[in-house]
Structures are given as structure tokens and as C-alpha cells.
N, C-alpha and C positions, 0 to 999 in steps of 0.2 A: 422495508420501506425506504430505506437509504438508495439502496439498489435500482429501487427503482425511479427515486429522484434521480440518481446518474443517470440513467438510461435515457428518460424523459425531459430532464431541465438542461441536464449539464452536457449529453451528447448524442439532442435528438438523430441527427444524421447518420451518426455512427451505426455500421453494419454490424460488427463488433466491437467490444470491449473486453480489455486483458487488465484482468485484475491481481496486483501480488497480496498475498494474503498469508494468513500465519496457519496453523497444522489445528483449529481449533472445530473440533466437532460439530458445532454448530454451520459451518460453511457446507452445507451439502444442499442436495436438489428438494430435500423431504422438507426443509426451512420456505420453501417457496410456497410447496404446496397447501402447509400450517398458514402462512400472511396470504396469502391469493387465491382466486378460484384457479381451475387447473386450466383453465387455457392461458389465463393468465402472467399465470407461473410455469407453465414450457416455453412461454414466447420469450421472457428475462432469459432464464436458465440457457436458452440456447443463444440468445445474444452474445452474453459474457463468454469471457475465457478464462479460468481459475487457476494461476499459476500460484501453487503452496510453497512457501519458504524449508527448507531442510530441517528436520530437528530439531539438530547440533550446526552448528556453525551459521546461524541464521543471520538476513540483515540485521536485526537489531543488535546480536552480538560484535559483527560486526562495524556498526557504525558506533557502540559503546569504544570500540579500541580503538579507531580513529580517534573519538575525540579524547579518548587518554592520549594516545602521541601527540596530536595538537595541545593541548591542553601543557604537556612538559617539555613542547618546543616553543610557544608562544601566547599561548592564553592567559597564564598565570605570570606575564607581566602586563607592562604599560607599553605599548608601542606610539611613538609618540607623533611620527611621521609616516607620509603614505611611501617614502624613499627605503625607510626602515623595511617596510613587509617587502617590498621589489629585491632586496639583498637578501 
């Protein structure tokens, strides 16, 4: 249903859409076919484009260790001025 509120509300025009998504089983064509009728659900499924995050070293992993480096270069004070973050 989401899917297809994107498609529909959020970018009627669009020819395609490129989705990142995580490795979870549920992301396949056969979820379509289960929520919609089938012409329905070939006209999404071919819309979209499924690009799946890797395993191991995924964005979220990822963006977890950024925000540890951030976090022990500057999160975990006070910055007091907008002069302070520009140095």
C-alpha cells in the first residue's frame, strides 16, 4: 500500500522510481501480487527499481559509524557559536 501511495500521491509523473531497500524477504514481486490484482501489481513492480543494500557493510551500518565519529568529534559537547563549527 505504501508503494503505492509513492507511485500515485508522491510522484504521479515519474516513469520510474529507484527505491533503496534493505535484503528483507518480504521486498519481492509475489508481495504485489498478495496486496493487488495482477494487472495492478505488474504496472507498480515495473515502475519501481529495487536497488537492495549489501548484507554486510549496509547503509545503516554505515551511517551508525558516522554518527559515532561525529558524536566523539562533536556531539558530545556544547558548541556554542556558529564560528566554532566553521573551525
Amino acid at each position: 500500500m505504501f508503494i503505492n501511495e509513492i507511485a500515485e500521491k508522491e510522484y504521479p509523473e515519474a516513469k520510474r522510481i529507484t527505491l533503496i531497500m534493505d535484503n528483507y524477504n518480504t521486498h519481492n514481486a509475489s508481495s504485489f501480487y498478495e496486496t493487488f490484482k495482477p494487472k495492478k501489481a505488474k504496472k507498480l513492480w515495473d515502475r519501481f527499481e529495487f536497488v537492495y543494500t549489501p548484507k554486510h557493510g549496509s547503509w545503516l551500518n554505515m551511517a551508525e559509524i558516522e554518527l559515532q565519529v561525529m558524536n566523539g568529534q562533536c556531539l558530545n559537547r556544547h558548541i556554542s557559536t556558529m564560528q566554532m563549527v566553521k573551525e
